[in-house]
N, C-alpha and C positions, 0 to 999 in steps of 0.2 A: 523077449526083451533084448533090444540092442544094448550090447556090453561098450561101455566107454572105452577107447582107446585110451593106453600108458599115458600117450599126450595130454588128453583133456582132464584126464584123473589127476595131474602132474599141474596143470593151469588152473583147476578148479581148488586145487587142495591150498596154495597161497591165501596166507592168512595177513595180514586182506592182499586183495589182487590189486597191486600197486596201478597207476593211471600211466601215460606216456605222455610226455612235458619238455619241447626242447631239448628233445635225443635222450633224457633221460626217463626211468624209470621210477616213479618219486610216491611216496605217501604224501596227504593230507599236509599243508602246512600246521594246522590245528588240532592233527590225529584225527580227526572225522573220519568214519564210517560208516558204509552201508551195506546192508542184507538185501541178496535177491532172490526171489521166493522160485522155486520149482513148482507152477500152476498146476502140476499134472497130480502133486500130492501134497501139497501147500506146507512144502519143506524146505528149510535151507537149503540152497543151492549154492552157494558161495558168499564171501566176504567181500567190498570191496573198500579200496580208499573213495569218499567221496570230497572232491575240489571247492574249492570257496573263490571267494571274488579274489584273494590274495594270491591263488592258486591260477587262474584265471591270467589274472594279471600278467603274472611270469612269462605260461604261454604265451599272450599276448605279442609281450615286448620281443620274445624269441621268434615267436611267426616275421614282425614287422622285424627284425634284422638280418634276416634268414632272406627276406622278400627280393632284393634287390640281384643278390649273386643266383636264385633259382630263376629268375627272370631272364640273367640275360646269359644261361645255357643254353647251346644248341637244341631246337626241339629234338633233334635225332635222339639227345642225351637225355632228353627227361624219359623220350620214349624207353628207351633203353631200362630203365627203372621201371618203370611202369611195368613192361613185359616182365622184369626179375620178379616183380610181385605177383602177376599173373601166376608165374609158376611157382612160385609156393604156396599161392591159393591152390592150386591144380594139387601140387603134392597132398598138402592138410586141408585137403576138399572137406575127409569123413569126420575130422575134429570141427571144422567150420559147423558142416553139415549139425555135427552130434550138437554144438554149443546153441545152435540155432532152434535146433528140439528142443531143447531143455529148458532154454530162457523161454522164450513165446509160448512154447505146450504145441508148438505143430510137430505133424508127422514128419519123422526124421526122411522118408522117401519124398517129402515134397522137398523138405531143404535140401536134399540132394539131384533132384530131380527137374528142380527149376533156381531156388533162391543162391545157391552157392556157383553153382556153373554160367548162370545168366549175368550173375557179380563180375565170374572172372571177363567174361564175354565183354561186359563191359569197358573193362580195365583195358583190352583188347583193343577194341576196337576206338577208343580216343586215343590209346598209343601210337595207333596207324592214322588216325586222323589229325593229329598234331604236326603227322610231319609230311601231310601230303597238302594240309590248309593253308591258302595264300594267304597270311598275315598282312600285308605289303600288295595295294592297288597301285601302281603308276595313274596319274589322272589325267587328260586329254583338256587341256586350258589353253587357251592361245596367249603368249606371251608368259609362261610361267611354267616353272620346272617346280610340282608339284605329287604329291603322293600322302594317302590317307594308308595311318597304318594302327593295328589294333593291336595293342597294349595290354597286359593285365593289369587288374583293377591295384593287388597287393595283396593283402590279407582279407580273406574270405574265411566269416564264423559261417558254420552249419550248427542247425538246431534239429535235430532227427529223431522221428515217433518209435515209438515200442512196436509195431507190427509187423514191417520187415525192417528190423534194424541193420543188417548186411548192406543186403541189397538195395535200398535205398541211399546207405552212407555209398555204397562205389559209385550208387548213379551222381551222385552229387558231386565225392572228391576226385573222380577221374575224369572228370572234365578240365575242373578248375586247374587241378596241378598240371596236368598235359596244357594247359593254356599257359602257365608260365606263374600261379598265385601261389602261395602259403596258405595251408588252412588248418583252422581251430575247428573242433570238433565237440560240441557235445552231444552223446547219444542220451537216449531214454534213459533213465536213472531205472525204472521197471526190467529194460532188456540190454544191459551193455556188454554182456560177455564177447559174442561174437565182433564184436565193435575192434573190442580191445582185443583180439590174439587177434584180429586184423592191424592194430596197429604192431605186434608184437614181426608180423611177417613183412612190415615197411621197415623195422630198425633193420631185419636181418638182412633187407635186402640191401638196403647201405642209403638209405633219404641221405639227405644231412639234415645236422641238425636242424631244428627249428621248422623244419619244410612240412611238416605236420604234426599235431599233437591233437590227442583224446582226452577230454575231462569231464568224467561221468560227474555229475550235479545235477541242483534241483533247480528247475527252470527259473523260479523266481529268484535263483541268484546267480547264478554262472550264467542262464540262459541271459537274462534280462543286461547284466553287465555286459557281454559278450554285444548285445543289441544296442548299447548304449557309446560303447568304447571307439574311441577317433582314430584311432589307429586299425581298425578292423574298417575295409574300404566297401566292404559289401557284405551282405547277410544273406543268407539261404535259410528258408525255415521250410520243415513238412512235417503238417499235424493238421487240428482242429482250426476252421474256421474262424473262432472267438477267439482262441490265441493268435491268430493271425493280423486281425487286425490290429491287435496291438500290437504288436509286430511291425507292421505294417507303420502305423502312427508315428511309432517311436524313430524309425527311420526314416520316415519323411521330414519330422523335426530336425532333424540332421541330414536333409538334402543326399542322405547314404540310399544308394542302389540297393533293393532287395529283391529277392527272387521267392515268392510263393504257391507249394504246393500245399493245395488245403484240403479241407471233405468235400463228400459228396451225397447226391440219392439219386443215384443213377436208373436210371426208367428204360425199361423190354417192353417194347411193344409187339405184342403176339396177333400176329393180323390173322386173317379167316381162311387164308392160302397158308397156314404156314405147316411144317412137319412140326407136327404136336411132338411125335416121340423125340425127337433130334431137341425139341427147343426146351421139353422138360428135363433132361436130362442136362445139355448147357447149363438152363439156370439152375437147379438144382446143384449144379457144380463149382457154379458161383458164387450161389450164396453163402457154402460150406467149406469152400477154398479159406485156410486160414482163421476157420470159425468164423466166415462173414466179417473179419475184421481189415475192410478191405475199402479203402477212400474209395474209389472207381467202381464197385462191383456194383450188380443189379438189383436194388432193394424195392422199387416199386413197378409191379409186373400190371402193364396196361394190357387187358384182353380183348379182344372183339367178343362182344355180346353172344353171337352165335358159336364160338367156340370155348367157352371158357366152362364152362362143366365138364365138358372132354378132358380140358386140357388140365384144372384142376386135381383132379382124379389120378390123372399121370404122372404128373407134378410130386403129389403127396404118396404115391408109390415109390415115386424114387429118392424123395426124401427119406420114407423109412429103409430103406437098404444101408443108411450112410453106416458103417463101423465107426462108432464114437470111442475113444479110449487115449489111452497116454502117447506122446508122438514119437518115445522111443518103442513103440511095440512096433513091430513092423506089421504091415495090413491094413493099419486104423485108419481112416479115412478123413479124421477130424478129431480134434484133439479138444484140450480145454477153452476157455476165454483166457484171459492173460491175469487178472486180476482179482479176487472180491469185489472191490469198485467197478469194473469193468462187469461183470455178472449182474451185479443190483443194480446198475442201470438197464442191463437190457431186461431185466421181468420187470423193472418198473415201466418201462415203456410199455411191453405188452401187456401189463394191469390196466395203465391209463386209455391205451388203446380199445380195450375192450370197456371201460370206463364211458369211452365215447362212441361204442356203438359199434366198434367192428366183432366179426366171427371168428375166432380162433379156429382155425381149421385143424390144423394139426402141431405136437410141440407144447411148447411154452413153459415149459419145466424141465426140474433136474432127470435125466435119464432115472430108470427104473434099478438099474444094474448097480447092486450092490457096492459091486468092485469101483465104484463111480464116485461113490460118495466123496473121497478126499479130496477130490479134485474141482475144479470150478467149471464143469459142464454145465452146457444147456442141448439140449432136442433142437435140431433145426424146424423152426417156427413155422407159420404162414397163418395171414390175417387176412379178411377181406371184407372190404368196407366202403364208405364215401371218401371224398377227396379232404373233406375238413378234420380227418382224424392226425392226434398228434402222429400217429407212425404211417402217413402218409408223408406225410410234412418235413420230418426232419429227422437226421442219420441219428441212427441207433446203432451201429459197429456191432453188430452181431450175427448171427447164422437166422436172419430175419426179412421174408419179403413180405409185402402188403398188397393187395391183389383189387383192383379197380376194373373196372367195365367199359366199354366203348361202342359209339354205334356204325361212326365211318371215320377216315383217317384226319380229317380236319379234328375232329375231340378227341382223339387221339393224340395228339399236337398240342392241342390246348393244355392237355394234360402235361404233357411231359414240362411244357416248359412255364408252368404256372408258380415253381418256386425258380429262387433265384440262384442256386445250384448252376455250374456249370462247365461238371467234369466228363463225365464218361455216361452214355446210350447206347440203347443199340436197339435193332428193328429186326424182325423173324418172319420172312416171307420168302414164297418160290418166286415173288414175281422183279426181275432184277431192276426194270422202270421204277417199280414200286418203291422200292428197297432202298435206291438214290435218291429219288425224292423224299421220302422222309427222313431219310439220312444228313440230307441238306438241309432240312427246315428242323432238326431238333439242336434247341441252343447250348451247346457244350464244347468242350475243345476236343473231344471226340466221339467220333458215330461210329459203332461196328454194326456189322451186317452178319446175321444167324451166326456168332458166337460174342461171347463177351470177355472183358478181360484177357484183349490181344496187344501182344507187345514183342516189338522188334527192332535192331538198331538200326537207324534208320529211317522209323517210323516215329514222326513226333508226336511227344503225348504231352499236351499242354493243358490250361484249363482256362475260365474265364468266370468273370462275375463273383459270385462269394463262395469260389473254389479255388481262386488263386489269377495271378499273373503272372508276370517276367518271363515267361519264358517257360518252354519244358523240359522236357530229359531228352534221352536214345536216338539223337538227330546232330548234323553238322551243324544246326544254331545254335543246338548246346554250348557246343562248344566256344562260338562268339560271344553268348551269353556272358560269360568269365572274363571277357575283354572290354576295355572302351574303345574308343574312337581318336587317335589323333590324326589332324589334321599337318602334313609339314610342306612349304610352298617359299619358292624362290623367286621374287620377279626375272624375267630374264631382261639386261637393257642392249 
């Protein structure tokens, strides 16, 4: 068992854990509070303040005052920030790291391993792209001394899910601030620790006021206010589909700019050339990365006909190797689900699933292991069936793929892109012609080739359809993304 550091012993033991609100550190205007549960033994884990729309509010009006004087500092300057934050994430990586075990139930060596270092990385590298990005086109007009230059929006709310709560809050607020906004923040009311001694190492590093605030609340009121409010200039949401669209709605009704990252059921297609052992073990790695709780990752595994007993077989080998347990033990491989809620829907899915005809191959229950019981595990699953089953169809956020047949790469194809999903694929073959062609024809905002779940800056990872728009992370459009467009033009006479 990883022993907590003085620090997080010290941020955990705050009764309740105050929110971050326009440079200050404030409770509840109402006393509200809430409990966040440790999944790994379904125990307190800490107290916090939870924000109300009064609460909200505040920040609100403090982002949109704050908006103007962060705007119009040097990008050099905001970079400058940016990097001081960088390295105080660098310093209190293993309290990040430990806070992110604890709250999700993952293994404390993934959060340190990818979710805390790939955060700083990112803080990183929009700090260097801020001040290397042409903001300021000169434009080529005959008769006119003209120039298109891009702006931030103002106050940009983020709305951010329970699964990587870090690492998605940096993918999202270090764009925008490197672009010149203010942003409002609520994380998951489920996973906000690491959120908040994220914001606790923005005061230290000297923001000013107002340039960012965190206010852990429950979506239908901080979140929805936050999506409704005229002074917040654009929205960011990442989560569930079905809260998106209204998401979505809600900001149309107010002609406000939104940016959505939504789910997924991301489909491997396992062609008849492919290395069986290499691609069982990928997926395998995929679907347990995070407990399967993973928008992008690979849930529905398309086989080639002639290889899928083979491939099966290997598959469900290396599924049982996984080390299941709490994610401060170091070794575990896979930790709990995040919630009850979160548990009772994924056995209810593989109930109804087998309900409609699929085979449970392996999984589909709590671990056998005693030591297990407190915690909200499940066995990494695998089902296999027809196309009309509900867990073919639609995300179940869990350590769960659903395993389909094929006989040549055109139904193959048909498959993948028969729901309206359209985040992340991938395709598993020796042959590299191959490999790009269906790479090309699968509809999603990304294809990877023999692995899954690849992410790099640089690399855009966007979505389409009933996965999201606006735009995606880990890329220089990112960062325009957080801009508009002005147009400024002088006739010349």
């Amino acid at each position: 068992m990883v022993s907590q550091t003085q620090k997080t012993q010290t941020f955990l033991a705050q009764a309740p854990i105050p929110f971050y609100s326009g440079g200050n550190w404030v409770n509840a205007r109402d006393g509200s509070i809430m409990e966040v549960e440790d999944p790994a033994e379904k125990q307190l884990l800490a107290t916090m303040a939870k924000a109300s729309r009064e609460d909200a509010e505040q920040a609100i009006l403090s982002a949109a005052s704050a908006a103007p004087a962060w705007a119009a500092r040097p990008a050099a300057e905001r970079a400058t920030l940016l990097r001081k934050l960088a390295d105080l994430c660098e310093r209190d990586a293993e309290e990040l790291s430990q806070l992110e075990a604890l709250d999700v139930g993952k293994p404390v060596e993934n959060a340190r391993g990818f979710d805390v270092p790939f955060g700083i990385e990112c803080i990183r590298y929009f700090a260097d792209l801020c001040e290397s990005q042409a903001f300021e086109q000169q434009l080529n007009i005959d008769g006119m001394n003209a120039r298109s230059v891009r702006v931030p929006h103002g106050v940009v709310g983020f709305i951010f899910p329970w699964n990587f709560p870090l690492t998605l809050c940096m993918w999202g607020i270090a764009p925008a601030l490197a672009a010149g906004n203010t942003v409002v923040v609520k994380p998951s009311e489920v996973t906000p620790l690491s959120t908040l001694y994220l914001a606790k190492l923005m005061d230290e590093a000297g923001f000013p006021a107002g340039v960012a605030s965190f206010l852990p609340g429950d979506g239908p009121e901080v979140g929805e206010f936050m999506t409704q409010h005229p002074k917040i200039k654009m929205m960011s949401f990442t989560g569930s589909s079905r809260v998106g669209r209204l998401i979505g709605q809600a900001c149309g009704a107010q002609l406000k700019p939104v940016k959505l990252e939504l789910g997924g059921k991301g489909a491997a297609v396992i062609c008849d050339d492919a290395d069986l052992d290499a691609t069982a073990a990928g997926l395998a790695g995929a679907i347990t990365l995070n407990t399967g709780q993973v928008c992008c990752t690979a849930t529905r595994w398309i086989v080639h006909e002639s290889v899928a007993d083979s491939f099966i077989e290997k598959v469900k080998a290396e599924l049982k190797k996984v080390a299941i347990g709490a994610g401060m033990v170091e070794g575990n491989q896979m930790g709990p689900v995040v919630s009850q809620r979160q548990l009772s829907t994924i056995l209810d899915y593989i109930a109804r699933g087998q309900a409609e005809g699929a085979e449970l191959l392996v999984g589909g229950k709590a671990p056998d292991d005693a030591a297990l019981q407190n915690g909200y595990y499940i066995e990494p699953s695998l089902l296999k069936g027809a196309e009309d089953n509900i867990c073919f169809k639609e995300e179940i956020f869990g350590p769960v793929a659903y395993i389909t047949t094929y006989s040549d790469d055109e139904d193959a194809l048909r498959q993948v892109n028969s729901l309206d999903y359209g985040l992340a694929n991938s395709v598993w073959t020796r042959d590299p012609a191959r490999a790009d062609r269906i790479a090309r024809l699968m509809v999603s905002g990304n294809s990877w080739i023999n692995a899954h779940n690849v992410f790099a800056y640089g690399l855009p990872y966007g979505a389409c359809n009933a996965s999201g728009h606006g735009g995606g992370v880990n890329s220089p459009e990112t960062l325009l993304d957080y801009t508009r467009n002005l147009s400024i033009a002088e006739p010349l006479v």
